[in-house]
C-alpha positions in Angstrom: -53.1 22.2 8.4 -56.1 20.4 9.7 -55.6 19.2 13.5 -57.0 15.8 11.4 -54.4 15.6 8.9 -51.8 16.0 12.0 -53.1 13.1 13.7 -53.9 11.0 10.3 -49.9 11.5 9.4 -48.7 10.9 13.0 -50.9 7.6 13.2 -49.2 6.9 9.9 -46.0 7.4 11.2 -46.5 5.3 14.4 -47.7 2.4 11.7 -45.3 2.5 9.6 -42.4 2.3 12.4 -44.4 -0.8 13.7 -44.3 -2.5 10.8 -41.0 -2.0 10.2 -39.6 -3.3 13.7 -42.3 -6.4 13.3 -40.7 -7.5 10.0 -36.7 -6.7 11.4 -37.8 -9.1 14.1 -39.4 -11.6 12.0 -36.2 -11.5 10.3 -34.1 -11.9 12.8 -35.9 -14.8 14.3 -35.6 -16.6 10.9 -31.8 -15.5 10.9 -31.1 -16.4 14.4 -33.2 -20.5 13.6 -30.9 -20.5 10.6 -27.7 -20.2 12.5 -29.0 -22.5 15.5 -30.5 -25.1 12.8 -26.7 -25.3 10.7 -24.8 -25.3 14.1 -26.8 -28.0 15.4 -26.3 -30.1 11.8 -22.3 -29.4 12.2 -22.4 -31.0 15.6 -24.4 -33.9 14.5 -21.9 -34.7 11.4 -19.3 -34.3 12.9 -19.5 -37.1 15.6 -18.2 -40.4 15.1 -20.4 -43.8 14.3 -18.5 -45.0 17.7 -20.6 -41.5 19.5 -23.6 -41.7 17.7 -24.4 -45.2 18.6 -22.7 -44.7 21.8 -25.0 -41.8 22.8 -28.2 -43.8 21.4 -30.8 -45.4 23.6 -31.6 -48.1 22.0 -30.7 -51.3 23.0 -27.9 -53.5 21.6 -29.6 -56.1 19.1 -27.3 -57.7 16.8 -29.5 -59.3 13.8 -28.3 -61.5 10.6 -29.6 -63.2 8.1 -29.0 -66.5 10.1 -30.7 -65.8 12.9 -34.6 -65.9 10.4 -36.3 -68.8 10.9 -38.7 -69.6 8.0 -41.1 -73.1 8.6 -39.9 -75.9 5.9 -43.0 -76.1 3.4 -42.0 -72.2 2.5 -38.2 -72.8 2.3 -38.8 -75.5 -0.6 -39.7 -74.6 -4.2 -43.6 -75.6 -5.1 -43.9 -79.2 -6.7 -45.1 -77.9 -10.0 -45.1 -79.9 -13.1 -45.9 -79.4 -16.3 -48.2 -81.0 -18.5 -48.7 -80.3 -22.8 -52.9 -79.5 -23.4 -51.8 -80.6 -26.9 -49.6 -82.7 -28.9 -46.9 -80.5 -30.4 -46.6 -81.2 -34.1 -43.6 -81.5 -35.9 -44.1 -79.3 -38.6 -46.6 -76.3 -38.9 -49.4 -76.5 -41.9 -49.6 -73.0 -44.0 -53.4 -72.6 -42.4 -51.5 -72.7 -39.2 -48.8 -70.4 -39.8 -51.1 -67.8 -41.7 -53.6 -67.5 -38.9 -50.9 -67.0 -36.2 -48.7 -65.8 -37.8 -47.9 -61.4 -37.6 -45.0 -59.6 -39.7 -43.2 -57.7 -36.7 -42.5 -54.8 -39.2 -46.6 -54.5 -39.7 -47.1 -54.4 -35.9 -44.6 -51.9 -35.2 -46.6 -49.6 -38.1 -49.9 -50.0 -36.5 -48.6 -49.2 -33.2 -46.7 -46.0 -34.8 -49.9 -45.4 -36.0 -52.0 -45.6 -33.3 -49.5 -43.1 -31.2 -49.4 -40.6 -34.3 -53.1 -40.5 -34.2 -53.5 -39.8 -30.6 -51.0 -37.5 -30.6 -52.1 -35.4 -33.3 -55.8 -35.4 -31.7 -54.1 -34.0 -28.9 -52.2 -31.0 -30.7 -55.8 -30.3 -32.8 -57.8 -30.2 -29.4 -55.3 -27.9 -28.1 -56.2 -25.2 -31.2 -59.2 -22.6 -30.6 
């Protein structure tokens, strides 16, 4: 054996130990923050509303609803009224009724339609 290979493999050795005890201690660290972390989380659920808020320090405000104050031309509904732009007829004419008038079933189809289309772009773009 080459005095270098003795030193290269000792060096190795020495490494290879270092990293090991490096990552043990990381471990225990994260072990040791678990413990500390669920403790700490035991404690704090276990007290009692009367501890918690008696431990607080915050002061001691009491608010309701009944103690808002709102100013009176916001606590009243707006003075609205409503006015017709045209005379409402009694009966519709068939010129009226053909120009507003859609088949709900025809609607439906053309939006089916539209989402079909769209989606099967989508699938075809996906293809190579």
């Amino acid at each position: 054996m080459d005095i270098n290979e003795i030193i290269s493999r000792i060096n190795l050795k020495i490494i290879i130990r270092i990293a090991v005890a490096s990552a043990a201690f990381i471990l225990l660290l994260i072990f040791a923050g678990m413990i500390i972390n669920r403790a700490s989380e035991k404690k704090y659920y276990s007290r009692s509303a009367d501890q918690i808020q008696d431990s607080s320090d915050l002061p001691d405000i009491s608010f309701g609803p009944d103690d808002m104050k709102f100013p009176e031309e916001y606590t009243q509904t707006p003075g609205f009224k409503w006015r017709p732009f045209r005379k409402t007829p009694e009966a519709w004419s068939s010129e009226e009724i053909n120009r507003f008038w859609k088949d709900p079933s025809d609607v439906i189809i053309e939006m089916y339609e539209e989402e079909n289309r769209e989606y099967i772009e989508k699938i075809l773009e996906d293809i190579p």
